[in-house]
TIRO-901451 format. One record per residue (C-alpha): residue in three letters; x, y, z. Coordinates in steps of 0.2 Angstrom, whole numbers. Example, Ala and Ser with C-alpha at 12.3 -4.5 7.8 and 13.67 -1.06 7.14 Angstrom:
2
node residu: Ala&c1: 62&c2: -22&c3: 39;
node residu: Ser&c1: 68&c2: -5&c3: 36;
//
This chain:
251
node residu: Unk&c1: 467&c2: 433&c3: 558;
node residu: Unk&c1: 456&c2: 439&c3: 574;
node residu: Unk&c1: 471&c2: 451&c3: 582;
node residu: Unk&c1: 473&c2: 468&c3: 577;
node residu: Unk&c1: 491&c2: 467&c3: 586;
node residu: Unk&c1: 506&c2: 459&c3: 579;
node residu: Unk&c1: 522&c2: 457&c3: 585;
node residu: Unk&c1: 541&c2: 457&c3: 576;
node residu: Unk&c1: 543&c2: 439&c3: 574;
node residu: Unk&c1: 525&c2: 438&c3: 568;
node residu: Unk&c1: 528&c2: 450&c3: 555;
node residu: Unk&c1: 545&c2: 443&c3: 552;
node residu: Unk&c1: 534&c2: 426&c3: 549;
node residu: Unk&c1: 523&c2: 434&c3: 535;
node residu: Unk&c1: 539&c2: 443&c3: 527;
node residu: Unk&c1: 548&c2: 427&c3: 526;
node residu: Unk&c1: 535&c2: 418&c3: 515;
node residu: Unk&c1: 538&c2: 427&c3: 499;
node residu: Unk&c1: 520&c2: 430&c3: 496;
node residu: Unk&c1: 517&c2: 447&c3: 500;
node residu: Unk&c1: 519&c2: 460&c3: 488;
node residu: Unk&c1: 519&c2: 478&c3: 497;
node residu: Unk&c1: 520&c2: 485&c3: 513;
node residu: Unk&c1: 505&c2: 500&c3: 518;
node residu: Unk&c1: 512&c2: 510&c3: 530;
node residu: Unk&c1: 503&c2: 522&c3: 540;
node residu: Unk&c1: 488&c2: 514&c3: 534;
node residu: Unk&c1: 474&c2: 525&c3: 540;
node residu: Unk&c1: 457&c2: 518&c3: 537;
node residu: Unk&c1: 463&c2: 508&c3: 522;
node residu: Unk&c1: 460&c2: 521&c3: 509;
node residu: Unk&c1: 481&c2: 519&c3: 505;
node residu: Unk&c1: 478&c2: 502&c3: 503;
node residu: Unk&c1: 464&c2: 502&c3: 488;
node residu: Unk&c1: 475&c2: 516&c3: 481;
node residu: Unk&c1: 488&c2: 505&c3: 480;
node residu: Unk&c1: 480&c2: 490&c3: 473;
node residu: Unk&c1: 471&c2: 502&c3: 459;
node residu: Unk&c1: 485&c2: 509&c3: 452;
node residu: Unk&c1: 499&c2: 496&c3: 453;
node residu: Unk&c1: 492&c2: 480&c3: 450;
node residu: Unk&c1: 499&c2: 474&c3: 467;
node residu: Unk&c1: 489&c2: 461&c3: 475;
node residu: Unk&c1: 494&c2: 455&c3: 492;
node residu: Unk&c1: 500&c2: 467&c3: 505;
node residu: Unk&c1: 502&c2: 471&c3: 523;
node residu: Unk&c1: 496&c2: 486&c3: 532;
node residu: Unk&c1: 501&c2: 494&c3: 546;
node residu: Unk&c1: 498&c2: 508&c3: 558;
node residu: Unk&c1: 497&c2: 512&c3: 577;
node residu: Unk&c1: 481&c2: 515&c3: 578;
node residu: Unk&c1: 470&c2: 501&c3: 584;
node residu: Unk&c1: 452&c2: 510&c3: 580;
node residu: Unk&c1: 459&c2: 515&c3: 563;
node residu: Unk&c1: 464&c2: 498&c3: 558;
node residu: Unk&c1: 450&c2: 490&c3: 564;
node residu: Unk&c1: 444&c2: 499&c3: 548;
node residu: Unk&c1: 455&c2: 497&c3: 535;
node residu: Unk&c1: 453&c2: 477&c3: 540;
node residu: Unk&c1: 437&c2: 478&c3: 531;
node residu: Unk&c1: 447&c2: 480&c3: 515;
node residu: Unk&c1: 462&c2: 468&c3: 522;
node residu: Unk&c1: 464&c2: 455&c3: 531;
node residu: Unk&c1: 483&c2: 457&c3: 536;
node residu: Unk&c1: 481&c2: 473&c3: 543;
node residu: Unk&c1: 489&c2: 476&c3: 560;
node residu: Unk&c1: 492&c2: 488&c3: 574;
node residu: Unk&c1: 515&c2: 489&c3: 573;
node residu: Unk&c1: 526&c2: 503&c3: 575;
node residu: Unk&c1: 534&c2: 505&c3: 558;
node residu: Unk&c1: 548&c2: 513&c3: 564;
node residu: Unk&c1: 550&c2: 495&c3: 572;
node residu: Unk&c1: 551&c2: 484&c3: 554;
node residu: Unk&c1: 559&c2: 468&c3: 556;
node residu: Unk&c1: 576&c2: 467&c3: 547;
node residu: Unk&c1: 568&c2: 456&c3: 531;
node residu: Unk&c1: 580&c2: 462&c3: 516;
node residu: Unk&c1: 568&c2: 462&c3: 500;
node residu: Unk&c1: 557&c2: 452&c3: 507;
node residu: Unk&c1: 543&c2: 463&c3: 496;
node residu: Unk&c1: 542&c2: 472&c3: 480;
node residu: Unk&c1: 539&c2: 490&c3: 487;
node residu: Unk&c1: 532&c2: 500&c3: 501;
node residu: Unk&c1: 519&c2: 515&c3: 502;
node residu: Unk&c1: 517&c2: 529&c3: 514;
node residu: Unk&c1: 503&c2: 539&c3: 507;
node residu: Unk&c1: 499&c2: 554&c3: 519;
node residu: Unk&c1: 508&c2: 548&c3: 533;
node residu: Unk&c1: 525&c2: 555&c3: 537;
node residu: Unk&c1: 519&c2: 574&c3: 539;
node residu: Unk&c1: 510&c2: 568&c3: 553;
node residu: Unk&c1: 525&c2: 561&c3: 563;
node residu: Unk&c1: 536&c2: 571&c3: 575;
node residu: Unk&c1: 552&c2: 576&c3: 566;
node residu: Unk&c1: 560&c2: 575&c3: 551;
node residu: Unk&c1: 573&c2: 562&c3: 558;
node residu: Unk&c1: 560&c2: 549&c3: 563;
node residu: Unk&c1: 552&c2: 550&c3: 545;
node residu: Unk&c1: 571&c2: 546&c3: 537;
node residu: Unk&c1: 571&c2: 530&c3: 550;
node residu: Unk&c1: 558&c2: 524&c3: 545;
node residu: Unk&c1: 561&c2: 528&c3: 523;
node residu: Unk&c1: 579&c2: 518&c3: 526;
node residu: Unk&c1: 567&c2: 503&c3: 539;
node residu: Unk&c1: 556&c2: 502&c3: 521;
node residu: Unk&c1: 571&c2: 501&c3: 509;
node residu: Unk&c1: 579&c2: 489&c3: 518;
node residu: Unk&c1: 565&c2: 477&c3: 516;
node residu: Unk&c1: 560&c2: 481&c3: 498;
node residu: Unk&c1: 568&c2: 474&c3: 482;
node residu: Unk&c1: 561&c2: 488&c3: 472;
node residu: Unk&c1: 554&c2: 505&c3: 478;
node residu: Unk&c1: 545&c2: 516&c3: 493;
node residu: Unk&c1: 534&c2: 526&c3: 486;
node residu: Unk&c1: 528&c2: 540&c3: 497;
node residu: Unk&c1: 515&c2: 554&c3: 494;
node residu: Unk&c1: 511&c2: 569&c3: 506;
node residu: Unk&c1: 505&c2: 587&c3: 503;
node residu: Unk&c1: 518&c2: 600&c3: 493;
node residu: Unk&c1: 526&c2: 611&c3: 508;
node residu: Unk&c1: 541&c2: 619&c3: 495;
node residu: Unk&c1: 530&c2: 633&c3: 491;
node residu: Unk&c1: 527&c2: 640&c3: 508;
node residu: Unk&c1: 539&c2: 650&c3: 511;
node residu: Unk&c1: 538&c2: 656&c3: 494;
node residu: Unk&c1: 520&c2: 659&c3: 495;
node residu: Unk&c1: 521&c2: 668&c3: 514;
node residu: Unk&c1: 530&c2: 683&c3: 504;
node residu: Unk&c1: 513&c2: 684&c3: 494;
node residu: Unk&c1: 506&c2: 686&c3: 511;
node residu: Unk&c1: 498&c2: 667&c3: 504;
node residu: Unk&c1: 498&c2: 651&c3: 511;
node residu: Unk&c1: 489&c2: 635&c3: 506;
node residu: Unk&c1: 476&c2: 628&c3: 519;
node residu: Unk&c1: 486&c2: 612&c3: 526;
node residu: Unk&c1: 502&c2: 621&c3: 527;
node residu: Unk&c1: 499&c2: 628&c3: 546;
node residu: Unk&c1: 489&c2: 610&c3: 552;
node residu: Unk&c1: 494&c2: 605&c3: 569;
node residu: Unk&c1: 495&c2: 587&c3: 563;
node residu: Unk&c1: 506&c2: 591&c3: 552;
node residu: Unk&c1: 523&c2: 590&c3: 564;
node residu: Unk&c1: 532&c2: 585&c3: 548;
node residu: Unk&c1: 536&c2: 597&c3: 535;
node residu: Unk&c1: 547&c2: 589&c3: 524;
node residu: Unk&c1: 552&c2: 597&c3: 506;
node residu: Unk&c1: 558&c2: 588&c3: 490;
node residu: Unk&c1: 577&c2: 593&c3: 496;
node residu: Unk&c1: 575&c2: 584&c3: 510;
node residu: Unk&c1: 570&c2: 566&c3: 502;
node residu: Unk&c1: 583&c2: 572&c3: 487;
node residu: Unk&c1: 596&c2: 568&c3: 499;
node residu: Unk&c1: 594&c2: 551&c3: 501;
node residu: Unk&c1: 603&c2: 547&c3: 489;
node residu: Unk&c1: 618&c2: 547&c3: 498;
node residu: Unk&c1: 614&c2: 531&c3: 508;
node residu: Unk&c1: 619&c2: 515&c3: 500;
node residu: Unk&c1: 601&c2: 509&c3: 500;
node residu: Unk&c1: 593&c2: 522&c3: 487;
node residu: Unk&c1: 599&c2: 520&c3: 467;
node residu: Unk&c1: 589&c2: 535&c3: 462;
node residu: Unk&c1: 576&c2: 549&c3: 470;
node residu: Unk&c1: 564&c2: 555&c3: 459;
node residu: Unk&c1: 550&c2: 569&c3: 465;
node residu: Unk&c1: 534&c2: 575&c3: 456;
node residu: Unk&c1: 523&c2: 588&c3: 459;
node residu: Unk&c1: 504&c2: 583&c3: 459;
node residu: Unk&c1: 489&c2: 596&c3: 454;
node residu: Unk&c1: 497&c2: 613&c3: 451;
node residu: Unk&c1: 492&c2: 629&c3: 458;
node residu: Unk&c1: 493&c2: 643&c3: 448;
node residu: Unk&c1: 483&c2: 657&c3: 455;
node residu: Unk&c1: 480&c2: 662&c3: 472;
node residu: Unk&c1: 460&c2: 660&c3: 467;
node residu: Unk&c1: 463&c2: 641&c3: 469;
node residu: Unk&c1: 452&c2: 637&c3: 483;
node residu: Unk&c1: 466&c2: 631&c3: 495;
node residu: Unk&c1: 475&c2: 646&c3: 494;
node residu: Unk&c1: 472&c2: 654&c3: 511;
node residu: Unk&c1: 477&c2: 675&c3: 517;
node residu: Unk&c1: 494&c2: 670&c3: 528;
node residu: Unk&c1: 482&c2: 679&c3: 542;
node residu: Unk&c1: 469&c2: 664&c3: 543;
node residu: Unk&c1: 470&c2: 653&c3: 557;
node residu: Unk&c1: 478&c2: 637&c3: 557;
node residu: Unk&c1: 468&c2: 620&c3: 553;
node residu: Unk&c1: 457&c2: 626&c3: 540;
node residu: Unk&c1: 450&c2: 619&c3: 525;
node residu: Unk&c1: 447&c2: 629&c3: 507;
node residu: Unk&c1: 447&c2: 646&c3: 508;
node residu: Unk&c1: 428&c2: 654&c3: 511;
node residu: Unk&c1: 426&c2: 672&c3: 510;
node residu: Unk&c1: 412&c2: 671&c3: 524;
node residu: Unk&c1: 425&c2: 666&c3: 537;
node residu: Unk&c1: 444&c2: 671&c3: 531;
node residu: Unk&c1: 451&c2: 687&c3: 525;
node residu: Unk&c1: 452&c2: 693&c3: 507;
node residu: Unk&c1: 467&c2: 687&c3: 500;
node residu: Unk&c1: 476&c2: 697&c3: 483;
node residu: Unk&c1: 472&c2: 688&c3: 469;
node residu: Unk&c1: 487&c2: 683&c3: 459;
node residu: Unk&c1: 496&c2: 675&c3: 449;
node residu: Unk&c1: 508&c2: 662&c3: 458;
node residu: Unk&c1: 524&c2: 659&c3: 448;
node residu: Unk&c1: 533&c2: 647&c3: 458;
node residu: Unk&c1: 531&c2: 631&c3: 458;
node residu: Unk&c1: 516&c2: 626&c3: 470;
node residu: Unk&c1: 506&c2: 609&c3: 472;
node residu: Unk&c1: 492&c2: 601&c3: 480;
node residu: Unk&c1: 505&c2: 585&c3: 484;
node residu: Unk&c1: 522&c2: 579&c3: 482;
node residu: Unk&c1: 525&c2: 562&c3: 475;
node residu: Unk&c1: 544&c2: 553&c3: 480;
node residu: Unk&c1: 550&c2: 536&c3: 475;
node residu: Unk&c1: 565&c2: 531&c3: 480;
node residu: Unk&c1: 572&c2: 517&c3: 470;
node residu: Unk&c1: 583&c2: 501&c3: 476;
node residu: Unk&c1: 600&c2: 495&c3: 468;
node residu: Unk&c1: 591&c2: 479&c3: 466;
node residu: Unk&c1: 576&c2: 486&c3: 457;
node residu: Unk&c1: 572&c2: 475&c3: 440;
node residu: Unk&c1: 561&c2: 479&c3: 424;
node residu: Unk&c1: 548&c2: 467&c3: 433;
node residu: Unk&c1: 549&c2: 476&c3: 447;
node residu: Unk&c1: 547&c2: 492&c3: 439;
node residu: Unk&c1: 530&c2: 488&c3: 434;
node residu: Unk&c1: 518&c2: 494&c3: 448;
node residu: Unk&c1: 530&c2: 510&c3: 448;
node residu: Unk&c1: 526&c2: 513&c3: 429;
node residu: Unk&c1: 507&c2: 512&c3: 430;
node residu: Unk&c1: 506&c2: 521&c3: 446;
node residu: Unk&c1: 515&c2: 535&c3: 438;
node residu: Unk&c1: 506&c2: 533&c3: 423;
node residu: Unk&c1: 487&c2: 533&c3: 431;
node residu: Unk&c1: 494&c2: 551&c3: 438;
node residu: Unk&c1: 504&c2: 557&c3: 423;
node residu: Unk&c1: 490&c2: 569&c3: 418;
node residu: Unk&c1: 491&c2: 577&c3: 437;
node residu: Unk&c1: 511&c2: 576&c3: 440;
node residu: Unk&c1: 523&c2: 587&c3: 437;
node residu: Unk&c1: 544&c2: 579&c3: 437;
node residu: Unk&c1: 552&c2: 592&c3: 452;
node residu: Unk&c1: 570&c2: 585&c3: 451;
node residu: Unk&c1: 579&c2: 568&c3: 453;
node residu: Unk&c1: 596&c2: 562&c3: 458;
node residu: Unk&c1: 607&c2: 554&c3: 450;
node residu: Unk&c1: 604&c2: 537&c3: 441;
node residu: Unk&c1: 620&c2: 528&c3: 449;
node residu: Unk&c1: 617&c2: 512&c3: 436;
node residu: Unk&c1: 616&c2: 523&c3: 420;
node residu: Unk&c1: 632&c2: 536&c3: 427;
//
């Protein structure tokens, strides 16, 4: 396919034929989309963003990748196996936007959204440490959103079960992403050279690099749970279980 752009009933088109297994949304340069393929098993999927330069790139690792609005899917109820969002929704506006778009992917997966995004639960808890970890203050980080907030999900009628893991622990305020609360915003690892000392510590709450969420459909299967279990496996040695809701089939 020559064109970057797609349109709805285009799309609509390419969920309707049963062939493709996940949806990439937000996909950046195409580094979610090898992710994906790596740790699940999944073969075909679709990637998407709003950036035309961005996914002229990731077309070099997928042909079906396109310039849409993902808060636009097409209604296409389980057309695909699962959907991924992997460092995407901190960079849009609002919290509300994100949800839009989590309950746009739900609705067109049998099985799962998976998303992962950097840890923000700690901040407040670190700031009274006079701490903060780097990408905490980014400007492109519009989006803050905290495990509570995907926990509570589970009230719509889409979502079976929430489950959220914390990926890479931090334990000491030495870890070089721990930044003083005083260091300006948009930095990377902390650099004595150009940021303030910080108290070295020990840092008791819980505090990650990432946060993992998967959100899990009524009408997922044991086939469908598959990619889920292997990507959760691949990272098992990283991730952390924060909390979860309820199983509705198992209650």
């Amino acid at each position: 396919m020559s064109s970057l752009t797609i349109d709805a009933p285009a799309l609509s088109h390419l969920l309707a034929s049963n062939v493709i297994d996940f949806l990439d949304l937000g996909c950046s340069t195409g580094k979610s989309y090898e992710y994906v393929r790596k740790a699940t098993g999944l073969r075909l999927g679709i990637s998407l963003d709003t950036d035309a330069d961005k996914v002229a790139k990731c077309r070099e690792v997928n042909d079906l990748s396109f310039v849409f609005d993902v808060a636009r899917l097409p209604a296409s109820a389980g057309s695909v196996s699962s959907a991924y969002m992997v460092h995407f929704l901190e960079h849009l506006g609002d919290a509300e936007t994100a949800r839009r778009i989590i309950l746009a992917a739900l609705s067109v997966t049998r099985d799962f959204v998976l998303v992962r995004q950097p840890f923000f639960d700690h901040d407040a808890a670190l700031a009274g440490l006079g701490l903060k970890t780097y990408w905490s203050d980014w400007s492109g980080h519009r989006n803050r959103m905290q495990s509570a907030d995907f926990l509570a999900l589970d009230a719509n009628p889409l979502v079976e079960r929430v489950r959220a893991f914390g990926i890479d622990r931090i334990t000491r305020s030495d870890h070089a992403a721990v930044l003083p609360a005083s260091a300006l915003p948009d930095q990377h690892d902390y650099d004595p050279q150009r940021h303030a000392q910080k108290p070295s510590v020990n840092i008791a709450v819980p505090c990650f690099r990432e946060l993992l969420v998967v959100l899990e459909r009524p009408t997922m299967t044991e086939r469908g749970n598959i990619p889920l279990a292997r990507s959760l496996s691949g990272l098992s040695a990283r991730s952390e279980p924060r909390a979860a809701t309820a199983n509705r089939a198992a209650a």
